[in-house]
C-alpha positions in Angstrom: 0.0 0.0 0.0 2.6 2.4 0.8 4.5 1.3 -2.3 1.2 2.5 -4.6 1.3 5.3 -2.5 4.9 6.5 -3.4 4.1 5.8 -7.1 1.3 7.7 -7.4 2.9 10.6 -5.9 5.6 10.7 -8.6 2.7 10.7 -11.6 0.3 13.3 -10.3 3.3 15.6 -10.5 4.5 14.4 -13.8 1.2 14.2 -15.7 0.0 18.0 -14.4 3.8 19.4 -15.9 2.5 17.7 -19.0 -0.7 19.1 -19.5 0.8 22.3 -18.9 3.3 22.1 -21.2 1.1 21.3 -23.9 -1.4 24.1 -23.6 1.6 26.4 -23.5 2.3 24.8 -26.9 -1.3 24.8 -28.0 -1.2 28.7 -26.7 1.7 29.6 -29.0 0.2 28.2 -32.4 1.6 26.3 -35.3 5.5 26.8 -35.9 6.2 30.3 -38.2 6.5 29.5 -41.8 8.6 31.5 -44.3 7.7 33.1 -47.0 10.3 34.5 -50.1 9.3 37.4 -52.7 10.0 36.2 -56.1 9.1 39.6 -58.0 11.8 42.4 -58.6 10.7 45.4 -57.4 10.4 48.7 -58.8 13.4 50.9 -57.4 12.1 54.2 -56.4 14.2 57.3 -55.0 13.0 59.9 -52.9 13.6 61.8 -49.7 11.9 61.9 -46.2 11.4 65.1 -44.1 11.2 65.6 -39.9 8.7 68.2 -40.3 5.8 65.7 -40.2 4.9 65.6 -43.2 6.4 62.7 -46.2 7.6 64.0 -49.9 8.6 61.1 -52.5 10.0 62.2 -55.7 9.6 59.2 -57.8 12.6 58.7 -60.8 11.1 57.9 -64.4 13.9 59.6 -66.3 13.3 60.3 -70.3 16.4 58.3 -70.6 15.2 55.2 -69.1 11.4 55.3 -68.7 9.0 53.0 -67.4 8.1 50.7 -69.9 3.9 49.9 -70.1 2.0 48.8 -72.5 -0.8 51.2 -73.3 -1.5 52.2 -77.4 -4.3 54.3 -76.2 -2.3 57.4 -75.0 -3.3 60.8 -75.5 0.1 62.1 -75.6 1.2 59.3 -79.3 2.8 61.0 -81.8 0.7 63.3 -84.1 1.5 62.2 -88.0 0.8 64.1 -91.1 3.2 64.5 -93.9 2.3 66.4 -97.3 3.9 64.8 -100.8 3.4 65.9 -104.3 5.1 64.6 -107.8 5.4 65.9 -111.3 6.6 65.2 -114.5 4.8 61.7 -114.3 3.9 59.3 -117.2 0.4 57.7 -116.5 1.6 56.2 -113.4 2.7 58.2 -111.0 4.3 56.6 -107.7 5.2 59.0 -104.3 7.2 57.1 -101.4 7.4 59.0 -98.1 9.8 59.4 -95.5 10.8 55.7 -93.6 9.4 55.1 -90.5 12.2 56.1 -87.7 13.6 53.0 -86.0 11.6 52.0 -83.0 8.4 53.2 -84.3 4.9 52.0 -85.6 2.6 54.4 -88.0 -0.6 53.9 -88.3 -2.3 55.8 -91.1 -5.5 56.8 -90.5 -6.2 59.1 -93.4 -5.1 59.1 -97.2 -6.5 62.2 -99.2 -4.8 63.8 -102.5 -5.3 64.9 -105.9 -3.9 63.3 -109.1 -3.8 66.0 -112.5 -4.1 64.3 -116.3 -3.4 65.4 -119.7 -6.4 64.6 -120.6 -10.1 63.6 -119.6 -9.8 60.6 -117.5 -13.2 58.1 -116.3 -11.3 57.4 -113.3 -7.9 57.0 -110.9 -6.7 54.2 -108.8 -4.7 54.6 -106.1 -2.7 51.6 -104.1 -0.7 52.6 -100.3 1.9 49.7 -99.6 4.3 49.7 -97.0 7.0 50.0 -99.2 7.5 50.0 -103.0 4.1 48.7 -104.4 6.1 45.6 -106.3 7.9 44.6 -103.7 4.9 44.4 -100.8 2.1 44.0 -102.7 -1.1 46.6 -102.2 -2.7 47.0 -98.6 -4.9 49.7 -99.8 -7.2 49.9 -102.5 -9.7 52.5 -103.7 -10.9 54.4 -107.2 -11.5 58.0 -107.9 -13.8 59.3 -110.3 -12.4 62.4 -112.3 -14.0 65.6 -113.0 -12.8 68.5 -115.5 -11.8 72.0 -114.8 -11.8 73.7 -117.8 -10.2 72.5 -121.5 -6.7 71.6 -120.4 -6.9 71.5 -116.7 -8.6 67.7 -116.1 -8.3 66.2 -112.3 -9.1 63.6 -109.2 -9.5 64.3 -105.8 -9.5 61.5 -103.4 -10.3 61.1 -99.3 -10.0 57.6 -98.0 -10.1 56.6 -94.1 -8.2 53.4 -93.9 -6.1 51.7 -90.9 -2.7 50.7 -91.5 -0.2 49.8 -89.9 3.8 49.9 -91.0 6.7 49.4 -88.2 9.3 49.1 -90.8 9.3 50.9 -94.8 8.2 53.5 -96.8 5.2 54.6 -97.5 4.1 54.2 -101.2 1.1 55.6 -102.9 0.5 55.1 -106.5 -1.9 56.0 -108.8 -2.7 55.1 -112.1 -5.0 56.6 -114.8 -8.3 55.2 -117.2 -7.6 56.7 -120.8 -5.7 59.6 -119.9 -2.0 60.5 -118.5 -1.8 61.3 -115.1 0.5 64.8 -114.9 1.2 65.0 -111.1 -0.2 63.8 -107.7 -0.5 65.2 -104.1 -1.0 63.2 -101.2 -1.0 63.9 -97.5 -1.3 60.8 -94.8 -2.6 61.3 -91.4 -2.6 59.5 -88.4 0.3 58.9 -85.4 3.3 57.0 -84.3 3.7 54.9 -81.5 7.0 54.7 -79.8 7.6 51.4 -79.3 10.3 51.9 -76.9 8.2 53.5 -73.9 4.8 51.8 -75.3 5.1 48.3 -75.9 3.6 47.7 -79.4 2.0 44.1 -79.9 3.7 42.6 -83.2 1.4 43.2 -86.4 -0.3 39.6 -87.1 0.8 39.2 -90.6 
């Protein structure tokens, strides 16, 4: 009897320190876990006043800008370039200034006059991206004529289109029905993109 006696007063002791210990544990909650940041964040510079109040001047320099991807800008690139040619022989063909490096036109706009030698039924006049045998037409659309006058014969045209060149000239070309086309004046309109600051999604072919 005094033997169970002993025993039991070694387990009371030891079981309590148990319980303890384990609400302690149960107090504490699961182990910490750790967590790692995968993304490369943005560096920003700036400077932080006492006076209560924080000022952040954040660096986007015209060197180096931030790169996004919005087309829809306000602040794109007006485009609107006049050409004329004389002198021409029934076809008449005006390439304007390449696209600069890093760059996208889109022409919105193709308007113009052709003059002939003669009274003509009507005009049609192609805009490529580059010289019309080499890329083939992307635009297409006919002119009907009308007469000034015994000797003074022309076409106006005014075409919306959408098109799109990133690398190239510019081609128009015209060509006359029954008659010599004399000259031609064109003037595109639209904007550039700078592909550089605005990333420009490639051109599905």
């Amino acid at each position: 009897m005094n033997r169970l006696l002993s025993v039991s007063r070694c387990l009371i002791p030891a079981f309590a320190t148990a319980c303890l210990a384990t609400g302690a544990l149960a107090q504490m909650g699961p182990p910490p876990v750790g967590v790692t940041i995968l993304n490369t964040p943005l560096p920003v510079t700036g400077t932080i006043t006492t006076s209560g109040s924080v000022t952040a001047t954040i660096a986007n320099p015209a060197t180096s800008p931030a790169r996004t991807s919005s087309v829809d800008d306000p602040g794109r690139i007006a485009y609107q370039v006049l050409q004329s040619k004389s002198g021409c022989s029934n076809l008449c063909q005006i390439q304007f200034p390449d696209v600069p490096s890093g760059k996208r036109l889109v022409i919105q706009h193709v308007s113009g006059s052709l003059g002939f030698n003669g009274p003509p039924k009507s005009a049609v006049v192609n805009l490529a991206k580059d010289a019309v045998a080499n890329s083939g037409v992307a635009a297409f659309f006919t002119s009907v004529a009308a007469g000034a006058g015994t000797n003074n014969f022309f076409s106006v045209f005014d075409q919306p289109v959408l098109f799109y060149i990133e690398a190239g000239k510019p081609t128009v070309l015209a060509s006359g029905d029954e008659s010599t086309i004399s000259n031609m004046q064109v003037t595109l309109t639209g904007y550039l993109l700078d592909c550089a600051v605005n990333i420009c999604a490639p051109i599905a072919p």
